[in-house]
N, C-alpha and C positions, 0 to 999 in steps of 0.2 A: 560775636561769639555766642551761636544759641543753642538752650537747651535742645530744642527737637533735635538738630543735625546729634550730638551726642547722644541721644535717645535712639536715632534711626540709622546713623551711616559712623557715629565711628569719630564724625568731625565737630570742627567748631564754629557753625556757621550754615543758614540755608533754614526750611521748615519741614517737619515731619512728624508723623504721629510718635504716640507712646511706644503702640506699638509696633510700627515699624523696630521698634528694639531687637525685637525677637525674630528678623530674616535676618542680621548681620550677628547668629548667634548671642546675642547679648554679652560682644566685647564691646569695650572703649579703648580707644588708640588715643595718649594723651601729647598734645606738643606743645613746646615752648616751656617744661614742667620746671619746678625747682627741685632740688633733691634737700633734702635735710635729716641733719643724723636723729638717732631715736635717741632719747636719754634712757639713764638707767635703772632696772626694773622698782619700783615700789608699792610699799604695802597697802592694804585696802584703808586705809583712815579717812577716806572718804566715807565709807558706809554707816558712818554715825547721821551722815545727812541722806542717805535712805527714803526714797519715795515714793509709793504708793500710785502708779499710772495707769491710765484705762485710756484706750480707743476710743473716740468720737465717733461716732457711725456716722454723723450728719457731716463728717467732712471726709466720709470714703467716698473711692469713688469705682465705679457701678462690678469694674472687675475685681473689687477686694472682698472677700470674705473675712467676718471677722469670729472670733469664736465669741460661744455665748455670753462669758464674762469681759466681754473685750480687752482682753490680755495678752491675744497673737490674731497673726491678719497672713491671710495665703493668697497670694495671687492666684485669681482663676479665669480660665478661657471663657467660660460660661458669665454672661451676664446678672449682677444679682438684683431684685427685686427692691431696689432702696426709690423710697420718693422725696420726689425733686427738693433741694436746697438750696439755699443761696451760699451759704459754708464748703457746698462738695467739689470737690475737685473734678469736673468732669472733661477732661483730656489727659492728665499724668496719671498715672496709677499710685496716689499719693494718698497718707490718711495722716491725721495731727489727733495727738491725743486730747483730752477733756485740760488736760493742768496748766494753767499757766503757769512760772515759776520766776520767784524773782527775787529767792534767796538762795542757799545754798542746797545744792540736791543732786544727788547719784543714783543713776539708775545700771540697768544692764537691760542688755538686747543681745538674744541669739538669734541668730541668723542661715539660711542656708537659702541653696538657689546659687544660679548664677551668677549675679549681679543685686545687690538690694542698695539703700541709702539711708547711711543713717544720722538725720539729722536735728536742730531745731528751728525754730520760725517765728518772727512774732505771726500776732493773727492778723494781720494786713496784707499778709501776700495773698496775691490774684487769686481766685477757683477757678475762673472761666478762661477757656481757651489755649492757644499753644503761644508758647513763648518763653522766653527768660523768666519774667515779671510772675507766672506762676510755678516752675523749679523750682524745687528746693536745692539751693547749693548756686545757683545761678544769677542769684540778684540780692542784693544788698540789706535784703530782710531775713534772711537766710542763711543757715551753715551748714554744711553736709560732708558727713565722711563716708565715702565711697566704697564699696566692699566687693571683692571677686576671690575668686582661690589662689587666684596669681598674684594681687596684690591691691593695696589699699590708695587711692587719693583723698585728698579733701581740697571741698570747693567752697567758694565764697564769692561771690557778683562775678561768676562766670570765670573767675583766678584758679588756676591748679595747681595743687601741691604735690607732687608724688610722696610716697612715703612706702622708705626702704623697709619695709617691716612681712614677717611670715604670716601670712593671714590667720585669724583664728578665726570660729563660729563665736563666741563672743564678746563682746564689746564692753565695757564700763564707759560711764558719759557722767562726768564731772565739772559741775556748774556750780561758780561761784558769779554770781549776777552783780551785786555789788560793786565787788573787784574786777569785772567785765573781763573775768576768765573761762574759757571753756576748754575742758582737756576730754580728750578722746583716751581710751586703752584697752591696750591688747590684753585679754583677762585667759590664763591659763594656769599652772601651778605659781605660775608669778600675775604682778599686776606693771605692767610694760606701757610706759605713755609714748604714744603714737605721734599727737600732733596736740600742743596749747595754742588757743589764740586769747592774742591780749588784746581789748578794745573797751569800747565804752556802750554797753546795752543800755536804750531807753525804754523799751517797754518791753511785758512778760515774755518769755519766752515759751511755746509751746512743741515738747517735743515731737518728729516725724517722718515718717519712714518714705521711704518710694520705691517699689517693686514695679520694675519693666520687664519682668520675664515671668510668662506662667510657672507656675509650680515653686518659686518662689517664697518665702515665710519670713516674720519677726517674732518674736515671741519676749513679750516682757520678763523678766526675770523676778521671781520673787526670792529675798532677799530677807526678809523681815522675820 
């Protein structure tokens, strides 16, 4: 079940680029999904654990632009002038922020575009080349909530969740490291938990995004 094919045709399975994304319009066709209900809306008391994150440049990769304060990242047609890294991603259109985290911490991400991902990582997944192993959302060092106007999945070692939820442009991302919780939420006059997962994290986690369609954006949210 691999990342390229979801990247390029739709499926789960086969190899292709990033951007092949963007001739199959930058849909995903999901099967085999689970459905699970949303629970019920609640307030921000996360935002006492509030965090302060900035873009990594040394892990964009060549199509992302990032803004001067590395706070938001745009997907671009035009190749950018970044030198070579062992950190960069250079196959997915993927960038990981500078913080690793590995206590309690909320952030926010707005979004627009097509299709964006928004995930965490520890810093051991792949840079190089096509495959699961450097996806985010697609291999076992990774979690990623899926974002479109039609609707939201989340992925983890290649597994998909559908989730019945009205899309918003932003996200709240609520980490508790510890207690090896990660909750996703739909942030608009309410705060709407989308998808928890319960598991056991062993090392930091770094948040990060993936845009496979130009014109695409994330934009940190400041909050503080």
């Amino acid at each position: 079940q691999g990342a390229s094919s979801a990247a390029g045709t739709g499926g789960t399975g086969g190899r292709a680029s990033d951007s092949s994304f963007t001739q199959t319009n930058c849909s995903f066709t999901q099967t085999e999904v689970k459905e699970v209900h949303i629970l019920e809306p609640r307030t921000r008391e996360a935002l006492q654990h509030y965090c302060q994150l900035t873009l990594d440049p040394n892990t964009a990769h060549r199509h992302l632009r990032l803004s001067k304060l590395n706070r938001k990242v745009t997907r671009e047609r035009e190749i950018q002038s970044y030198p070579g890294h062992p950190e960069r991603f250079d196959e997915y259109a993927q960038v990981l922020c500078r913080e690793g985290l590995s206590g309690r911490s909320y952030w926010e991400t707005k979004w627009s575009g097509a299709v964006v991902s928004i995930a965490v990582s520890y810093k051991e997944i792949s840079r190089k080349g096509l495959g699961d192993a450097c996806a985010l959302g697609f291999n076992d060092k990774s979690w990623s909530l899926e974002c479109s106007h039609s609707s939201y999945c989340f992925r983890h070692n290649s597994k998909i969740t559908k989730l019945p939820a009205r899309p918003s442009s932003r996200i709240g991302v609520y980490l508790d490291h510890g207690a090896g919780t990660l909750s996703f939420y739909n942030i608009s006059d309410t705060m709407t938990l989308l998808h928890r997962v319960q598991t056991t994290f062993t090392q930091p986690l770094y948040p990060g995004f993936w845009l496979p369609c130009p014109g695409g954006s994330v934009k940190l949210c400041d909050l503080g």
